[in-house]
C-alpha positions in Angstrom: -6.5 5.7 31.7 -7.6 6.9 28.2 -10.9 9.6 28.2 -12.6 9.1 25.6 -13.2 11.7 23.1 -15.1 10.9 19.8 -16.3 7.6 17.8 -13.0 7.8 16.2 -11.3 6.6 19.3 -13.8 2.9 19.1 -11.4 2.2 15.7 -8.0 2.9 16.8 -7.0 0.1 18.3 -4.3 2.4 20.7 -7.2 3.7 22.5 -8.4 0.1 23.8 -4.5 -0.6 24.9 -4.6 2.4 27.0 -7.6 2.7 28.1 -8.0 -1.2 28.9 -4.5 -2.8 28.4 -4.3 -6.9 28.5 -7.9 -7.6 29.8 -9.8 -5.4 27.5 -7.7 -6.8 24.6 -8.9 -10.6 25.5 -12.4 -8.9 25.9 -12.7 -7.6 22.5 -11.3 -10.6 21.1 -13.7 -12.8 22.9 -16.3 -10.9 21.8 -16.2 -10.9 18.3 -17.2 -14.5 18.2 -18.8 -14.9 21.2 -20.9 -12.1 21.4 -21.1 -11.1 17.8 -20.6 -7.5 18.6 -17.1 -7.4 17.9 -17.4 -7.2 13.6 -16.9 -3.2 13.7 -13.7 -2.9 16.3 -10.5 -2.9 15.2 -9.8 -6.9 15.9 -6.2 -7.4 13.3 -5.1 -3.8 14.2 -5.7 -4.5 17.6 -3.5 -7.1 17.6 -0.5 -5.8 15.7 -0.6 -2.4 17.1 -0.8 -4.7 20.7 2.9 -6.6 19.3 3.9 -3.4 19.4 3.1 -2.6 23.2 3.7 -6.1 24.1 6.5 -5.5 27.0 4.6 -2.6 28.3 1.5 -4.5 28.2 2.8 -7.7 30.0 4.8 -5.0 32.3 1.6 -3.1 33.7 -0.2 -6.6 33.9 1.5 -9.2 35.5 5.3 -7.1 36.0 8.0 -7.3 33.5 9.7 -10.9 32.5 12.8 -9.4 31.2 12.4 -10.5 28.1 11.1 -9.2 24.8 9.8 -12.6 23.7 8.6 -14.2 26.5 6.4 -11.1 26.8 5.3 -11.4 23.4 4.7 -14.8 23.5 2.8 -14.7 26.7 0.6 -11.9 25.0 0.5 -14.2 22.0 -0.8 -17.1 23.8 -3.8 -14.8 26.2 -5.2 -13.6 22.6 -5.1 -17.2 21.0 -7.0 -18.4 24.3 -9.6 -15.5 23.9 -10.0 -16.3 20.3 -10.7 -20.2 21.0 -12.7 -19.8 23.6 -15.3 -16.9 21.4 -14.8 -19.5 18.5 -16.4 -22.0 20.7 -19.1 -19.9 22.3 -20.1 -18.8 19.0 -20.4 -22.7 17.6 -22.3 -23.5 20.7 -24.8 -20.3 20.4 -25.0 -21.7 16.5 -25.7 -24.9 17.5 -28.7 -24.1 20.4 -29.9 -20.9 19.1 -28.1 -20.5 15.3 -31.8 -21.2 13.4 -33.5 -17.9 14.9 -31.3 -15.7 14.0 -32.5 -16.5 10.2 -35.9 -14.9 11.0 -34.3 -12.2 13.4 -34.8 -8.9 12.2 -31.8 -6.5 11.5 -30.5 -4.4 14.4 -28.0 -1.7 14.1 -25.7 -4.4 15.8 -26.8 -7.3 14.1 -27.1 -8.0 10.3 -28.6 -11.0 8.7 -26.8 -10.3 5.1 -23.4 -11.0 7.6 -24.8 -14.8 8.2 -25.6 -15.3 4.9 -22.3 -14.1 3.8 -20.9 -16.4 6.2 -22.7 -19.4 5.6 -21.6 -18.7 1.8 -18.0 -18.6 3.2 -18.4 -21.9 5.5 -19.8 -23.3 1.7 -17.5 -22.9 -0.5 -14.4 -23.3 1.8 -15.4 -26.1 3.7 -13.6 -27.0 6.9 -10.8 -24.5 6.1 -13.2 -22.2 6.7 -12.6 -21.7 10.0 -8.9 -21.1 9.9 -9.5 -18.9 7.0 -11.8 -16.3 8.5 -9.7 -15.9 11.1 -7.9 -13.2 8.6 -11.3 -11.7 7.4 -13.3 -9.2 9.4 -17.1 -9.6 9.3 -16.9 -13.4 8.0 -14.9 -14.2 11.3 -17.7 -13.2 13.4 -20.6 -15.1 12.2 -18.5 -18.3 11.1 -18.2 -20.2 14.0 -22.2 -20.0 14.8 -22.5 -20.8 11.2 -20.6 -23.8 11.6 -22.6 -24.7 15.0 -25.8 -24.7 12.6 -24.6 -26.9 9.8 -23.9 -29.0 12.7 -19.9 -29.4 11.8 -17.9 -32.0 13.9 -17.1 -30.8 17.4 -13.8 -32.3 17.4 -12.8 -30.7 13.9 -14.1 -27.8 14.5 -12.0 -27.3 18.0 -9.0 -28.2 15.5 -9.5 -25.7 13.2 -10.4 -23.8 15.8 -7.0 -23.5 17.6 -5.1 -23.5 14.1 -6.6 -20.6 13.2 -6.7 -18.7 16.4 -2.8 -19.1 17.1 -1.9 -18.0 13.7 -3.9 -15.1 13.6 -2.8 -13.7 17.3 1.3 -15.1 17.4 1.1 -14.2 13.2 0.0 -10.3 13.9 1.4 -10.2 17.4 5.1 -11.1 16.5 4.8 -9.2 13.1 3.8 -5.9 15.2 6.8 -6.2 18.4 9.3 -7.2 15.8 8.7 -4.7 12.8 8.6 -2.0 15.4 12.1 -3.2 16.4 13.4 -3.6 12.8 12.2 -0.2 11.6 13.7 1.5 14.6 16.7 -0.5 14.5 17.2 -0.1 10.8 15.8 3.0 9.6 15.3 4.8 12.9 11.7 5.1 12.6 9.0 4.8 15.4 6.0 2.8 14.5 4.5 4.1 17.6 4.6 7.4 15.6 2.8 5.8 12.6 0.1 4.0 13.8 -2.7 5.7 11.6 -1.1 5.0 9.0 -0.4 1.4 9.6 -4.2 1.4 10.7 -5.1 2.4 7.3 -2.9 -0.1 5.4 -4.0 -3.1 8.0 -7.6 -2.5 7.4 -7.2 -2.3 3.5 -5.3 -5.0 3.2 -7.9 -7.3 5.5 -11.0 -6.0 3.9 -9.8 -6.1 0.3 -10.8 -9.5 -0.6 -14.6 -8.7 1.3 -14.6 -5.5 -0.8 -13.7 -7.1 -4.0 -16.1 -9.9 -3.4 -18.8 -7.1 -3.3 -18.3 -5.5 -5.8 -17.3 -7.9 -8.8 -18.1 -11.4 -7.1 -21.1 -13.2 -8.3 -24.8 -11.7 -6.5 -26.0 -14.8 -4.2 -29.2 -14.9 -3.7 -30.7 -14.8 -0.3 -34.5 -15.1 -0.8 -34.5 -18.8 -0.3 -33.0 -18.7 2.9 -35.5 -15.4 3.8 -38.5 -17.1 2.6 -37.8 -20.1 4.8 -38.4 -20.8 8.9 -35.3 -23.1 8.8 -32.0 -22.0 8.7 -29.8 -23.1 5.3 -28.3 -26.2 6.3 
C-alpha cells in the first residue's frame, strides 16, 4: 500500500491506484457527484493514468482475464457504473435538498460560486449539459444537483446520464491502456515514466475552457440568486 507523504500525493492520480486500486477508483468517482467532495481530486487523470494500469488493476482485483481489452473494458464499465450512479445521487440530493444549498454558507469544501457556475452551465447548454460536464472539472460536480433543482426529466436525465458517463470513463480509459502501448511499441517510451507530465497536460487541457471563461467570459451576476430564499429555477 501507498504511505502517504505530502498534499501532493491527493493530485496524483498514481497514488489513489496504489494506495486503493479498483475500489478507491469507483469511490472517487462516485463521489464527485454524489458527495460533492470530489471537485479538487484528480477525476480525468485518474482515469487515464487508471487505462494505463488497467491489467494490473483488474489482475490484483478480481485475477487476471488474459486479455488486455477485456480488462480494460471491465475497468471501463466499473467507472461508467460509479459515474451513473454519483450522477443520480447528486440529482436526487438536488431535487430533496438542492434549494438550501443557495443560502448555505461557504465551507472550505463547499463553494456556492461552483452552483452558480453550474446552474449557468445547465442554462445555456440545456440538456447536453449533462453529457458535456462530464469533460469539465468543477461544473461536473454540481450539475447533476443543479439539474435535480430545475426539476429536469428523470428519464432524460438518466439518458444523458449514461451517455456522458460511458464516454468519459471507456473515452479516457482506452485512450490511457492504448497510448501507453503505442508509445512503447513505437517509440519505446514508458508512459508509466511520464506521468507528471501527462498530469500537467491532462489538467490544462480540461480546465482551459473554465480558465478562459474566467477570465474573458462575460461577469454573471449572482446577487439575484444571493438576495433570494429560493433557488434560481
Amino acid at each position: 500500500m501507498e504511505d502517504f507523504n505530502s498534499w501532493r500525493d491527493l493530485l496524483n492520480p498514481e497514488f489513489y491506484i496504489k494506495m486503493g486500486g479498483f475500489w478507491l477508483i469507483l469511490f472517487i468517482v462516485f463521489a464527485e457527484t454524489g458527495l460533492f467532495v470530489g471537485f479538487f481530486l484528480p477525476g480525468d487523470s485518474l482515469l487515464f493514468v487508471s487505462g494505463i494500469y488497467a491489467v494490473d488493476i483488474i489482475k490484483e482485483t478480481f485475477g487476471s482475464t488474459g486479455s488486455d481489452f477485456l480488462d480494460t473494458t471491465i475497468l471501463a464499465s466499473a467507472v461508467a457504473l460509479a459515474a451513473i450512479i454519483g450522477n443520480e445521487v447528486g440529482y436526487y440530493f438536488g431535487v430533496k435538498a438542492g434549494p438550501a444549498l443557495y443560502k448555505k454558507q461557504d465551507t472550505m469544501l463547499f463553494k456556492k460560486k461552483y452552483l452558480y457556475q453550474a446552474h449557468d452551465f445547465f442554462e445555456k447548454h440545456g440538456a447536453l449539459a449533462i453529457i458535456m460536464a462530464r469533460f469539465l472539472p468543477v461544473v461536473r460536480t454540481f450539475t447533476p444537483m443543479v439539474a435535480g433543482i430545475v426539476k429536469m426529466d428523470k428519464k432524460e436525465f438518466l439518458r444523458d446520464n449514461v451517455i456522458g458517463a460511458v464516454l468519459w470513463s471507456f473515452l479516457l480509459i482506452f485512450a490511457g491502456h492504448y497510448l501507453d502501448k503505442l508509445f512503447m511499441d513505437q517509440f519505446g517510451i514508458n508512459l508509466k515514466e511520464k506521468l507528471e507530465y501527462i498530469i500537467i497536460i491532462i489538467v490544462l487541457v480540461t480546465t482551459l475552457p473554465v480558465i478562459v471563461k474566467f477570465l474573458f467570459g462575460k461577469k454573471e451576476d449572482h446577487s439575484k440568486y444571493e438576495n433570494q430564499d429560493q433557488d434560481p429555477e
